[in-house]
C-alpha distance (Angstrom), angle and dihedral (degrees) to the residues before:
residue distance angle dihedral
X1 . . .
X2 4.34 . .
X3 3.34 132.6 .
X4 3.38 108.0 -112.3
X5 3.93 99.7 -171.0
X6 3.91 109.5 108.5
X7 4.50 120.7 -136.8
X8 3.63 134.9 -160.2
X9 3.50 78.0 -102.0
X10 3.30 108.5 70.1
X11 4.27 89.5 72.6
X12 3.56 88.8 83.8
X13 4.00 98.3 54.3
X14 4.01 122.6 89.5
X15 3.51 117.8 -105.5
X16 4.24 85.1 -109.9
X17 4.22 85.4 48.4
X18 3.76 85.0 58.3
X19 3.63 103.5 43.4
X20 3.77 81.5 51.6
X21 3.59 96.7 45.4
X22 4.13 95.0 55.6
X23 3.56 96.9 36.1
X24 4.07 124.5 101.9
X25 3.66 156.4 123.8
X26 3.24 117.0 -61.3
X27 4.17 147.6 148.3
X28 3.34 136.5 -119.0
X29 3.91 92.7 -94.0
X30 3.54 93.2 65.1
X31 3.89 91.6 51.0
X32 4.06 98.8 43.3
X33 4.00 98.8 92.8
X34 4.34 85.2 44.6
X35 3.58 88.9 55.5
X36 3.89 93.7 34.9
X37 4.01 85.6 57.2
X38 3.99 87.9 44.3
X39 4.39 92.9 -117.7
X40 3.52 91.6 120.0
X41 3.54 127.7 103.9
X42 3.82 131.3 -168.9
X43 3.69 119.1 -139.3
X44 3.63 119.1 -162.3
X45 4.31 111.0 -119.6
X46 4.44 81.1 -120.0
X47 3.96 88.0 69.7
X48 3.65 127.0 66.7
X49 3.72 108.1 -108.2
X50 4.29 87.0 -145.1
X51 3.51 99.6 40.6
X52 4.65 88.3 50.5
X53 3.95 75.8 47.7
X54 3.56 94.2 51.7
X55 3.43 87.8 48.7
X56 3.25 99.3 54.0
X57 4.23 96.6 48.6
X58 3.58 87.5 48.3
X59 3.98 87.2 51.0
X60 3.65 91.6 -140.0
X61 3.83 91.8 165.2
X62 3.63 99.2 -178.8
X63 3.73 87.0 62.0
X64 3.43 92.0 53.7
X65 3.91 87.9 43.4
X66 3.96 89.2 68.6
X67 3.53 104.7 47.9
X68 3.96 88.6 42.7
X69 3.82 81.6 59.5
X70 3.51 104.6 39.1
X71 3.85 91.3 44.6
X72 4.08 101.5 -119.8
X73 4.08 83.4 120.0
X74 3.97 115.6 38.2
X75 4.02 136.7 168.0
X76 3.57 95.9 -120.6
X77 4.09 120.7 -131.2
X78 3.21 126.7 -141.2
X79 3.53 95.1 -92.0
X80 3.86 90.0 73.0
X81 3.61 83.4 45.9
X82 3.61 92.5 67.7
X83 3.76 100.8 36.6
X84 3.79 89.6 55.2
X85 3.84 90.2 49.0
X86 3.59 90.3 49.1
X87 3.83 92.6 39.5
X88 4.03 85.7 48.9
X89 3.59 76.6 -140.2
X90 4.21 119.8 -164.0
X91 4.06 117.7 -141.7
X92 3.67 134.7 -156.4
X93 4.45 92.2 -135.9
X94 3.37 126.1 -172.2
X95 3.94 120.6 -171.2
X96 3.95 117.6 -131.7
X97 3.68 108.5 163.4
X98 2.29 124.6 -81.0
X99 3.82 98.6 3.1
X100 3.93 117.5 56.7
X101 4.08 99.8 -155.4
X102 3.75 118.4 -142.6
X103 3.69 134.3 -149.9
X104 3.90 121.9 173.2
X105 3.84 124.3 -123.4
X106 3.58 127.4 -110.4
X107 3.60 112.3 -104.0
């Protein structure tokens, strides 16, 4: 689990030091009310989970555009929803408000 509370202090990291610093394991309890409130985004286990979050805090939208289209990131449906309940399925998450982007675990 992260902390997902922001400091003053957090000004002075890179914007790599503070994907780092609000990324983490977590499971699918922990992202339910993200994907309830539609922030979260699903990151296919092909892409890097830091470099989509780099791509994201550098808002380089026609990054994002691509792998929208091509499918490595998707809004997931509540059909994922379910599976990864059922599944009790752990993610590698990384918090980029005011998305928190998801990748499952290797089993």
């Amino acid at each position: 689990m992260f902390n997902d509370d922001f400091s003053p202090a957090e000004d002075t990291l890179s914007p790599s030091e503070k994907l780092e610093k609000y990324s983490g394991e977590v499971d699918w309890s922990y992202l339910r009310p993200h994907f309830e409130a539609g922030n979260m985004i699903y990151v296919d286990p092909c892409l890097d989970l830091k470099i989509a979050g780099i791509a994201f805090t550098e808002d380089d939208q026609a990054q994002v555009q691509k792998w929208l289209k091509c499918g490595d990131l998707v809004q997931p449906c509540e059909l994922h929803a379910e599976h990864w309940q059922k599944e009790k399925t752990q993610f590698k998450a990384m918090i980029v408000r005011p998305f928190i982007l998801a990748q499952p675990l290797e089993k």
